[in-house]
N, C-alpha and C positions, 0 to 999 in steps of 0.2 A: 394542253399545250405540247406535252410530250408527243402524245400519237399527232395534233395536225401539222407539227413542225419537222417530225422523225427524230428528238434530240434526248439523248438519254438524259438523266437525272442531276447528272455532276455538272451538265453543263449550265440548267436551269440555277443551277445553285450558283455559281457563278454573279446569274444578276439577281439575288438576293439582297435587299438593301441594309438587312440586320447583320450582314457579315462586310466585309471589308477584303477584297480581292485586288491581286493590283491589276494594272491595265492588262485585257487580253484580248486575241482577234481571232476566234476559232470557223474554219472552214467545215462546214459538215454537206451531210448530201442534199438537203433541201431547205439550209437556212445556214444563215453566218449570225456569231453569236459576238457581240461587240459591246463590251467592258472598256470604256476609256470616260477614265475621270468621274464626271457626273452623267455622263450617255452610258446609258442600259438599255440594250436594247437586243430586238431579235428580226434579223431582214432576212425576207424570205424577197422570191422572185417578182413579188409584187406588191408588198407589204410591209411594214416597219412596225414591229409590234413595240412600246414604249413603257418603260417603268420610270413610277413619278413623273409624268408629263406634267405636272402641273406646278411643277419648279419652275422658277425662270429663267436658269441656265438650259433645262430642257426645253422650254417654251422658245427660246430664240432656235433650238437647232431645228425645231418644229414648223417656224419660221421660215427657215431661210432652206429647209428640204423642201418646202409647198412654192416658195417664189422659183426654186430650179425646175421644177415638177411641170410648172405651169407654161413652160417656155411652147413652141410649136413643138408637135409631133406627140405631144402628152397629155393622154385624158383626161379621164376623171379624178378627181383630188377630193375625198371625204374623210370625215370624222366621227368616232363613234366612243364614247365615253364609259367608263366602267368603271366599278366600283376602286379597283387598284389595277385597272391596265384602261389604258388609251390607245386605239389603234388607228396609227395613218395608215390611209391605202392609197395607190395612184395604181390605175389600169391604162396602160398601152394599148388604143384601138387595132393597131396592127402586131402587138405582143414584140414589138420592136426589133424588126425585124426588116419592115419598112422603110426606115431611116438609115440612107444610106451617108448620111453626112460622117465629113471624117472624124467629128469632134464628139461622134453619138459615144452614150456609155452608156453599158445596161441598168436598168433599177436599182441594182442591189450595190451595184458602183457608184453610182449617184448618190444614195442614202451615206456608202461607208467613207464615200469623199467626204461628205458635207460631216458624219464625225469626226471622222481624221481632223479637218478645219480646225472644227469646233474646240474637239481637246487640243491641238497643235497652238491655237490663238491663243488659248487660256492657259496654257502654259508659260508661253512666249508674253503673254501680260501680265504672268505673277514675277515672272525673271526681271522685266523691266520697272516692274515696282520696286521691284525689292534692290535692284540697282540704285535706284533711286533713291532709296533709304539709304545703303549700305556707305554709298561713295563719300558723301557731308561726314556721316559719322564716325569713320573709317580716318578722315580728314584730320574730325576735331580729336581723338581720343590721338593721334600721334603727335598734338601740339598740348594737349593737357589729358595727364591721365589721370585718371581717377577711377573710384569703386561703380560712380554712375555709367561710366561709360566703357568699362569693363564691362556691366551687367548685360546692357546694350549688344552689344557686341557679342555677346554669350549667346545669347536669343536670337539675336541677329544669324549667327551661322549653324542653329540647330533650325531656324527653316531655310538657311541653305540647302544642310543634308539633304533633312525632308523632299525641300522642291527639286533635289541631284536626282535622286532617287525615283521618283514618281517619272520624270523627264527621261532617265536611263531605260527604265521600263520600259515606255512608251515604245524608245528607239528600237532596245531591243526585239520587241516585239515586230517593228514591221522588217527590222534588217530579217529576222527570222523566217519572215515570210518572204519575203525576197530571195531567201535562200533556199526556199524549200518550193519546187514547181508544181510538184501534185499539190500539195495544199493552196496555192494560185490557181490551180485549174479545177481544183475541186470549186470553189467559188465560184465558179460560172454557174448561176441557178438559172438564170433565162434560157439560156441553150440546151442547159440538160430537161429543164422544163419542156422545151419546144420538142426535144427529139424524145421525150417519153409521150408527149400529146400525142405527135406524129406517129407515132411506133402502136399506140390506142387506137388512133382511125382505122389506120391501116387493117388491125385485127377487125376491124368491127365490122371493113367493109368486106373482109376475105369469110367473116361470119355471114353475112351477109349473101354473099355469094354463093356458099355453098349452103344456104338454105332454098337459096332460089332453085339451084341445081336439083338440089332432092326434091323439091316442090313439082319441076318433069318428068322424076322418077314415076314407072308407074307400078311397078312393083318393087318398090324399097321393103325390104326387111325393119323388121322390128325388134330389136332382141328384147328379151323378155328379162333380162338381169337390170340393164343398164336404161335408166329415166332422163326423160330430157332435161328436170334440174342437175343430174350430178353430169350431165355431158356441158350446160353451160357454165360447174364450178369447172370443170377441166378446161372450157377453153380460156374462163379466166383467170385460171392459173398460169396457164402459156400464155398469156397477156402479160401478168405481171411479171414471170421471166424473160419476157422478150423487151419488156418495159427497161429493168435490172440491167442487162447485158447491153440496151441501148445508153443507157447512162453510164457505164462504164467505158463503152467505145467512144462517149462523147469527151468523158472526163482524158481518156490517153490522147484524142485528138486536141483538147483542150491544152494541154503538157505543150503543145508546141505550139502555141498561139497565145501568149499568155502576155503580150507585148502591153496590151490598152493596161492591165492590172499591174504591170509593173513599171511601166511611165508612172501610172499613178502614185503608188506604193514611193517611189525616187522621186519624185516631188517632195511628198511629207516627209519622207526620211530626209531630206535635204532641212526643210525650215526644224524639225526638231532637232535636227545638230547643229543647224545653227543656235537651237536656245541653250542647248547643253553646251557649244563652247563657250556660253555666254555665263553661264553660271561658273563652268570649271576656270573663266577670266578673271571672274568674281572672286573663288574660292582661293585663286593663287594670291591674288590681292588681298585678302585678308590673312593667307599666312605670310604675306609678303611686310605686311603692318604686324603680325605678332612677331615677326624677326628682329624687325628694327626697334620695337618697344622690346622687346627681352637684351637690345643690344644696349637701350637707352638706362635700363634696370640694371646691366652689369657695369655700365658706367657708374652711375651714383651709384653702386656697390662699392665698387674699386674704389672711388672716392673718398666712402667714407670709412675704407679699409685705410687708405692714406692718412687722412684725419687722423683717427683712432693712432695710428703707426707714431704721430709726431707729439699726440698727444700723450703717448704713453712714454715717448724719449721726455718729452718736459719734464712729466711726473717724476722719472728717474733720476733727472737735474737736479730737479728742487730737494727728493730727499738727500741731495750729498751736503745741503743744508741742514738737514736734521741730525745726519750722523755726527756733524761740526757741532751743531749746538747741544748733542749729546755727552762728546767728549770735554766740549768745557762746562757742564755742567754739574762733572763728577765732583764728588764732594772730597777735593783733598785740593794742597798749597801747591803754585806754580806760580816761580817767577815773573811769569810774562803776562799775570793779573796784574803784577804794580804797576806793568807800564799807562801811560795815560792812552797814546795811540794804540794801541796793542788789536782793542775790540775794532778799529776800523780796517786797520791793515787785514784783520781775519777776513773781514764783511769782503776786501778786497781781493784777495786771493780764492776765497770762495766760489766767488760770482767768477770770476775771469775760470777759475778751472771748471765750472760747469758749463760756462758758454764752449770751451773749451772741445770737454765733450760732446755736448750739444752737436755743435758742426761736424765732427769727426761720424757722429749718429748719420747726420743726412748726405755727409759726403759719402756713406758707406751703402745710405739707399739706391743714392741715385747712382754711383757704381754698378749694383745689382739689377737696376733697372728696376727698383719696388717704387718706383715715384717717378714720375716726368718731370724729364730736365726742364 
């Protein structure tokens, strides 16, 4: 896979499915390497090489790249099965080049559309789910709180982060590419395809020629050092230099023509902001309901700091009864046992000077403002 795609090792690693990488869209010189979501995969100019195709979130992109493939101007469409790779191919009878329509995109634009889709949909379907969930219980937990719908709620916005997260990625991933033009222009594999083919013939027929030429020769020299294998490793050496240098002049002409891949690209960057302000509408909402329940909590706090407040003036009341019932309790003679009224008159001047106090207590809160008037 390394040598027929040109892709170093780190990139391979990348669609490993025993690691866990976040969403990436790397441009390289003869394949784009495209990490998004459950799509693994590796397009080259004419081919979509596939890890786990035989999932059914991969089976639908598999799907729906063969139904675009298939439209006018689009060849062959096969399938070949492997132990742990699945490769779709589609070939272009005229290497698409032909199709002058304005709506044409090359192969490897057609394959990264229909990912983009793919993960842009399934993103935008987990967000509306989970909208879904979130609003009702979001509803019921600020009309009755409880430990259950606390829990809820808990769970609820750690696959917020989660689905923030994976959606951020995405974003940033193609703003990045949008930002970066060589890396857009390197993504053209059709064209650099086409002008290294082209840059091949060319040599083959100038080969070509100048064997015909010496073939009139009628006394061509022969050197005796140099064999016509190491003369045809040299000319295919200046092949695959002229091949290099043509791909490089394709890739700076590229640099300014980059228009079709970044419509593109401002399309999907458009629907996954829209998912992400969808979630970040979600996520205010839900600090917007932890405000109001912490505001609902400092209320029946304060409340029952109030409570507490009046009930501890009672408390204070009543013992001014205890201390009465303490001093006439002492064990020595006072007149004012013989009286007969004596013990009501007490009960009555008691009670009137602790209501007394009493009022003076909550007249003094609600001065302070420790109670609502």
């Amino acid at each position: 896979m390394m040598r027929r795609c040109d892709l170093p090792a780190r990139d391979l690693r990348l669609l490993d499915p025993l690691f866990v990488y976040p969403s990436t869209i790397l441009g390289r010189e003869k394949a784009i390497v495209v990490n998004l979501e459950q799509i693994r995969c590796i397009i080259t100019a004419d081919e979509v090489l596939l890890l786990n195709s035989l999932d059914s979130y991969v089976l639908q992109y598999v799907v729906e790249l063969q139904r675009r493939l298939t439209t006018p101007g689009v060849g062959e469409v096969w399938q070949s099965e492997g132990a742990e790779l699945n490769r779709r191919r589609s070939r272009s009878f005229d290497n698409g080049f032909g199709n002058t329509s304005p709506d044409y995109l090359p192969f490897e634009f057609r394959a990264l559309e229909v990912a983009l889709e793919a993960a842009c949909t399934f993103l935008d379907s987990q967000a509306a789910e989970l909208e879904i969930e979130a609003y009702p219980l979001l509803d019921e937990l600020t009309s009755k709180i409880s430990t259950l719908n606390l829990e809820r709620v808990r769970r609820l916005k750690s696959r917020l982060v989660a689905l923030t997260r994976r959606v951020q990625k995405v974003r940033d991933e193609i703003e990045q590419l949008m930002d970066d033009d060589g890396d857009m222009a390197e993504m053209y594999l059709t064209e650099k395809k086409s002008r290294m083919d082209s840059s091949f013939y060319g040599d083959q027929s100038l080969m070509g020629f100048r064997s015909n030429d010496g073939g009139t020769s009628i006394s061509a020299p022969v050197s005796p050092v140099a064999s016509p294998p190491d003369s045809r490793k040299l000319e295919k050496n200046l092949s695959i230099a002229r091949s290099r240098h043509e791909s490089m002049r394709s890739s700076e002409s590229a640099t300014e023509n980059i228009e079709e891949l970044e419509m593109l690209l401002e399309a999907y960057f458009v629907v996954i902001d829209s998912t992400l302000n969808k979630l970040t509408s979600l996520k205010e909402y839900i600090d917007d309901t932890e405000d109001f329940i912490n505001i609902q909590l400092d209320n029946v706090r304060n409340q029952l700091i109030q409570f507490e407040l009046l009930l501890t003036t009672a408390t204070f009341v009543v013992a001014i009864f205890g201390v009465v019932a303490g001093i006439f309790g002492m064990n020595f003679a006072v007149p004012l046992f013989d009286d007969a009224g004596a013990f009501k008159w007490v009960l009555i001047i008691t009670g009137v000077t602790g209501a007394v106090i009493f009022c003076a207590f909550v007249w003094f809160f609600k001065y302070r403002r420790l109670m609502p008037l």
